[in-house]
Each structure stands twice: as C-alpha cells, then as structure tokens.
Residue frames as qw, qx, qy, qz and C-alpha x, y, z in Angstrom:
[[0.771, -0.130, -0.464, 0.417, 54.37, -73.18, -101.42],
 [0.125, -0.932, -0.018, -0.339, 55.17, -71.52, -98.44],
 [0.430, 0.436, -0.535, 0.581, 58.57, -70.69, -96.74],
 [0.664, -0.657, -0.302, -0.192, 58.61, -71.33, -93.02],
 [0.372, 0.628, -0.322, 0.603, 60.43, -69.52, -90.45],
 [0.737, -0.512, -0.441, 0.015, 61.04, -70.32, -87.18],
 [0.194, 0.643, -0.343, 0.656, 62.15, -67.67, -84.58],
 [0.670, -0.627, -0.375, 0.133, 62.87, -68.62, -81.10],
 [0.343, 0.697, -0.146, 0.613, 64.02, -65.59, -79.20],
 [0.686, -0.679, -0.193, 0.176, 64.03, -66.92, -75.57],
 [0.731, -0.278, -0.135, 0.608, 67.72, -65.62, -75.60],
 [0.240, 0.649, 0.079, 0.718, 67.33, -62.12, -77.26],
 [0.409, -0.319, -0.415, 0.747, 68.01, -59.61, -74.10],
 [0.278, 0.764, 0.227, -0.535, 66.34, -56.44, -75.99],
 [0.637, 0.720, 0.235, -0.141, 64.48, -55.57, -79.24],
 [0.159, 0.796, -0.433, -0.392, 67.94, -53.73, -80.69],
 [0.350, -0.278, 0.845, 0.294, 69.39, -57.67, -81.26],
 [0.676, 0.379, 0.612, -0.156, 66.53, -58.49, -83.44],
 [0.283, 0.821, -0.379, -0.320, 68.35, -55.98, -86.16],
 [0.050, -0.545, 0.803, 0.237, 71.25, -58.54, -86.36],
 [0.563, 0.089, 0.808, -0.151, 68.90, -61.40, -86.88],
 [0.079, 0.169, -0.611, -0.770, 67.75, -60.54, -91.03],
 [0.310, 0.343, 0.861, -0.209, 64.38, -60.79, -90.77],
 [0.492, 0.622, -0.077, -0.604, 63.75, -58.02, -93.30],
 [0.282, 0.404, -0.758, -0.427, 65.54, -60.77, -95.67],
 [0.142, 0.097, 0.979, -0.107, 63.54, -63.28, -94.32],
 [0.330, 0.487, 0.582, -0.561, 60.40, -61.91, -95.08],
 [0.027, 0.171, -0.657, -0.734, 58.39, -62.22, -98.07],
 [0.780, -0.008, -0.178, -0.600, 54.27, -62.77, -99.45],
 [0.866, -0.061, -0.485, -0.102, 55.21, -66.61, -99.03],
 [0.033, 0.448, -0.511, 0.732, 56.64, -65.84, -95.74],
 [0.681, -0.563, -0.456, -0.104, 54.93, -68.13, -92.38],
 [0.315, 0.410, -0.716, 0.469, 57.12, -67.17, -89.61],
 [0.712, -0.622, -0.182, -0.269, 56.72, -68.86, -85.69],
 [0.148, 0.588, -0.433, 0.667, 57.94, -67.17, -83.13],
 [0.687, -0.404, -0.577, 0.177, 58.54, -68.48, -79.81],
 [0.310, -0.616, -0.258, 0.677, 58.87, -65.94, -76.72],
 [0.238, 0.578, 0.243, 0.741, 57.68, -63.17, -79.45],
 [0.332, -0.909, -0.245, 0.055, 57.11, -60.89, -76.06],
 [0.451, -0.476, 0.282, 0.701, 61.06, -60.12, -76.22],
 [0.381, 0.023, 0.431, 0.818, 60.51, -58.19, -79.67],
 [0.167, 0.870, 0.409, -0.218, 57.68, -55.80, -79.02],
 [0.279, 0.857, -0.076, -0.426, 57.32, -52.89, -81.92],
 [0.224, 0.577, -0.586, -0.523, 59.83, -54.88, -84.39],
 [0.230, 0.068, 0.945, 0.223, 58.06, -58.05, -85.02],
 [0.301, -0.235, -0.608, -0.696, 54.82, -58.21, -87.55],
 [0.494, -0.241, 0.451, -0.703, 51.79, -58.30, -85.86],
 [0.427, -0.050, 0.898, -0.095, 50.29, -62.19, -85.31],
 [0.449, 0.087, -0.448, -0.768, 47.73, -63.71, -87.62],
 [0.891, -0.329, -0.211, -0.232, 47.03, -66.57, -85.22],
 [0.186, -0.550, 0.719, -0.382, 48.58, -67.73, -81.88],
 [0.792, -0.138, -0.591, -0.069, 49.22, -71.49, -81.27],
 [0.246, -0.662, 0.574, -0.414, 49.48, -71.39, -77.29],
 [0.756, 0.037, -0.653, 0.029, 50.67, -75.21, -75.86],
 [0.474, -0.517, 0.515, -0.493, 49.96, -76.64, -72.33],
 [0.622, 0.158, -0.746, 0.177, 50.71, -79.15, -70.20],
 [0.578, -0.456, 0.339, -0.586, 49.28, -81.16, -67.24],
 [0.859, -0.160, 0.485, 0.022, 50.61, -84.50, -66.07],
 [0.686, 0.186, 0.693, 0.119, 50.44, -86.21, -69.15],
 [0.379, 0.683, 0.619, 0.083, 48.30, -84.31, -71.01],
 [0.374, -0.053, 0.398, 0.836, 49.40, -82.19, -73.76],
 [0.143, 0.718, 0.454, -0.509, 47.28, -79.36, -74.99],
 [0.026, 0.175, 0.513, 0.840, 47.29, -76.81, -78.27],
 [0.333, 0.807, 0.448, -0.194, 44.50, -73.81, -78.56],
 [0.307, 0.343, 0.389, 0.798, 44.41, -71.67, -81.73],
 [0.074, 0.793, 0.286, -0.532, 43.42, -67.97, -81.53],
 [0.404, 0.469, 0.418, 0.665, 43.01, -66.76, -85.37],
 [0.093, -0.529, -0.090, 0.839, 43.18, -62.76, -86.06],
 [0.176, 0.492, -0.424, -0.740, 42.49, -62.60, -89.50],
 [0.808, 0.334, -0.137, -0.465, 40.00, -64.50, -92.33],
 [0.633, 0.420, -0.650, -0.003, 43.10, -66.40, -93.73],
 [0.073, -0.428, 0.798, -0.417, 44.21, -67.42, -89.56],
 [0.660, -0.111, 0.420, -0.613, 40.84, -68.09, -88.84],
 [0.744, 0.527, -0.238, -0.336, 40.73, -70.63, -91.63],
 [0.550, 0.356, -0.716, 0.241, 43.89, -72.62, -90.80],
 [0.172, -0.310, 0.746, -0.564, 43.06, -72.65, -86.92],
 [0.771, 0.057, 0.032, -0.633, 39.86, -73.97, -87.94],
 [0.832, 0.390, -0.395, -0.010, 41.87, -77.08, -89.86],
 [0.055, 0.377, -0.754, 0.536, 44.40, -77.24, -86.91],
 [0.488, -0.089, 0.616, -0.612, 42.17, -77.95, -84.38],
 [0.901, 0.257, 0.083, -0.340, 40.22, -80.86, -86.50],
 [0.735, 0.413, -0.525, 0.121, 43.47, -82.28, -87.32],
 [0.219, -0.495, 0.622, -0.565, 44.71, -82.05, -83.70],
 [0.717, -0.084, 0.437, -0.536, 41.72, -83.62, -82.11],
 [0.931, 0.146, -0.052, -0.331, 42.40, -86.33, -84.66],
 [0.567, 0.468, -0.658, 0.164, 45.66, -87.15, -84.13],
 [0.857, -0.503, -0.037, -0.104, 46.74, -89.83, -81.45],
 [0.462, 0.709, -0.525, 0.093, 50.00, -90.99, -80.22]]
C-alpha cells in the first residue's frame, strides 16, 4: 500500500515556508506525494518521477503524463490507457 500526499503550494510565498510544512515526516519508501504549483519550492522538494500536466479547452479536458524513471514510466503508461478509457 501506498501513502498519498497531496501538496498544493499555490500559497507558499518562498521556499523557507516549506520548513513549517513536515514533509521530512511525511516522507517515507511508501511515500506518493502530488504537488501542485511545485515551481514555488525549487531545491527543497524531491525531484519528480512523473508529471501529470491538465488542460483545458472549451469543454474539453485534457491529462498528459511525462514519466522520469522505469517505475513512472510504468504507471504513466497505465494512466493514459485508463484515461482514454474513461468517459463521463
């Protein structure tokens, strides 16, 4: 099983606030985290293992995967085949 962590840091102002946030306690081998606006925490966040990036035009909703790593490449692979199959 795997512990999911969800960091949205549209409000962080600079990198120093991410200290008060406990993400060394948050972090662990079973450890997923997704980070929204991760551009406000250059040099103290982990580096990515896959980026989910999400557009929008009219209607139409969007989702591309960009894997970094064996294990990313592997889940973006399954994303994107579960995406494309899902309707609403």
């Amino acid at each position: 099983m795997l512990d999911l962590v969800h960091l949205d840091l549209y409000r962080i102002a600079h990198t120093g606030e991410l200290e008060f946030l406990g993400l060394e306690d948050l972090d662990s081998e079973r450890s997923v985290f997704m980070i929204e606006w991760p551009d406000r925490g250059p040099g103290r966040l982990p580096e990515p293992g896959m980026t989910i990036e999400f557009s929008h035009e009219g209607e139409l909703r969007s989702l591309s995967f960009t894997a970094y790593n064996p294990a990313a490449d592997t889940l973006c692979n399954w994303l994107s085949k579960s995406v494309n199959s899902y309707s609403s």
